[in-house]
C-alpha positions as CSV (number, residue, x, y, z in Angstrom):
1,X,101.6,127.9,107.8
2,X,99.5,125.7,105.7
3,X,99.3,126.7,102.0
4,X,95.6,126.3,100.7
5,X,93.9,125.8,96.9
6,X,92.6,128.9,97.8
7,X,95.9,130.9,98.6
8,X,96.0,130.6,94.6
9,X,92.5,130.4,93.1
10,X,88.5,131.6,94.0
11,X,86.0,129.6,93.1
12,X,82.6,129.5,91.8
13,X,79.8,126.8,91.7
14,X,76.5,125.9,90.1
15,X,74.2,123.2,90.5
16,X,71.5,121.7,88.9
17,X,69.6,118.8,90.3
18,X,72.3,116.2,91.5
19,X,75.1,117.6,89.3
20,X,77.8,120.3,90.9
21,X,79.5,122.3,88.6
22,X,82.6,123.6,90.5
23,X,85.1,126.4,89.2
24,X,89.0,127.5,89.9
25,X,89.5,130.5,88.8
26,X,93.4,131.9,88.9
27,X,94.4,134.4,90.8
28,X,97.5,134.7,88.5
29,X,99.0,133.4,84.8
30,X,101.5,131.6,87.1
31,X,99.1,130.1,89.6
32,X,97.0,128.6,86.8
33,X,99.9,127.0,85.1
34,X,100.5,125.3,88.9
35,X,96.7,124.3,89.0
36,X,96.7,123.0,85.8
37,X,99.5,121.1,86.0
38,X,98.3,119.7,89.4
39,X,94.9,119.6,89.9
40,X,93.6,116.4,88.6
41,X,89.8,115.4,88.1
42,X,91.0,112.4,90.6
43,X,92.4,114.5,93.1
44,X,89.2,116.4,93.2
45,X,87.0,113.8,93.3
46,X,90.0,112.2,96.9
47,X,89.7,115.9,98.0
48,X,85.8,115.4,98.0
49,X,85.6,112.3,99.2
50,X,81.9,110.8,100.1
51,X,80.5,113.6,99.0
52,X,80.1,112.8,95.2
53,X,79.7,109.5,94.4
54,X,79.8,109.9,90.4
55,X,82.6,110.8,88.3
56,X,84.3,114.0,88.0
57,X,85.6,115.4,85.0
58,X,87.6,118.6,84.6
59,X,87.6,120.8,81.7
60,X,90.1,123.9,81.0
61,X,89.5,126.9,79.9
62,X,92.9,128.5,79.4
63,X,91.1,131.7,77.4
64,X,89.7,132.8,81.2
65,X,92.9,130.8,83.1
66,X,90.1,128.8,85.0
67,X,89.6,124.7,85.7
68,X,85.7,124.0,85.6
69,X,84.5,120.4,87.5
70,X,81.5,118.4,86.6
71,X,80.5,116.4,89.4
72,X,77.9,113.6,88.7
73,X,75.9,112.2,92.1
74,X,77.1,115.1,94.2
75,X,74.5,116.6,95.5
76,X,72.7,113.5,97.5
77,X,69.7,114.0,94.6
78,X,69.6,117.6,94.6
79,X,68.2,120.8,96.5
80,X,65.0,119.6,96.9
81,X,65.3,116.0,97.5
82,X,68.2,116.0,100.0
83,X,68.1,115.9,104.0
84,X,71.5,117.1,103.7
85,X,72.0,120.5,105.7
86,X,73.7,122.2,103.3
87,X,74.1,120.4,100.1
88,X,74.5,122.7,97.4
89,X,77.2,123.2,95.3
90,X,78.9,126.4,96.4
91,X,79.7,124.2,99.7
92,X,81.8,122.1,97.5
93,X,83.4,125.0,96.1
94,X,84.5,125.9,98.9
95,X,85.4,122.7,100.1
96,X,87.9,122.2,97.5
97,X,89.9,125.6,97.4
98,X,90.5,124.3,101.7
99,X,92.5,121.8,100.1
100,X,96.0,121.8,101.2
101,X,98.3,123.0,98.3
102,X,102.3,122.0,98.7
């Protein structure tokens, strides 16, 4: 069975015009010293692929054992200027805790 981002972490997710702000939040002390360790800003912005175009950048917040990820150019211009289906930024959030975790 394939292990998932998820299988260690929820997420939540905020945006504001064509900036997602995406959170991983530990389930446990151990699991955030695994998704620190290995969850990269890069890695994010592979997992996401196409769908932000701008940089990512991660910042920890070890007080709340959480990962929080600024993505710039991710919404396709934002809620209201987008033909995208379903472009906000909780679809990202959930995008990236479905990535495969070894």
């Amino acid at each position: 069975m394939t292990k998932r981002l998820y299988d260690l972490a929820y997420g939540r997710a905020g945006d504001k015009g064509n900036i997602a702000n995406l959170s991983v939040i530990a389930r446990t002390p151990e699991a955030y010293q695994e998704i620190k360790a290995r969850l990269t800003a890069e890695r994010v912005k592979a997992h996401l692929g196409d769908r932000v175009k701008g940089k990512v950048i991660r910042y920890e917040l070890d007080n709340i054992e959480a990962l929080n990820f600024v993505c710039y150019e991710a919404l396709d211009g934002g809620a209201t200027r987008s033909l995208r289906i379903d472009n906000l930024g909780k679809s990202l959030a959930g995008a990236l805790l479905y990535m495969e975790w070894e």
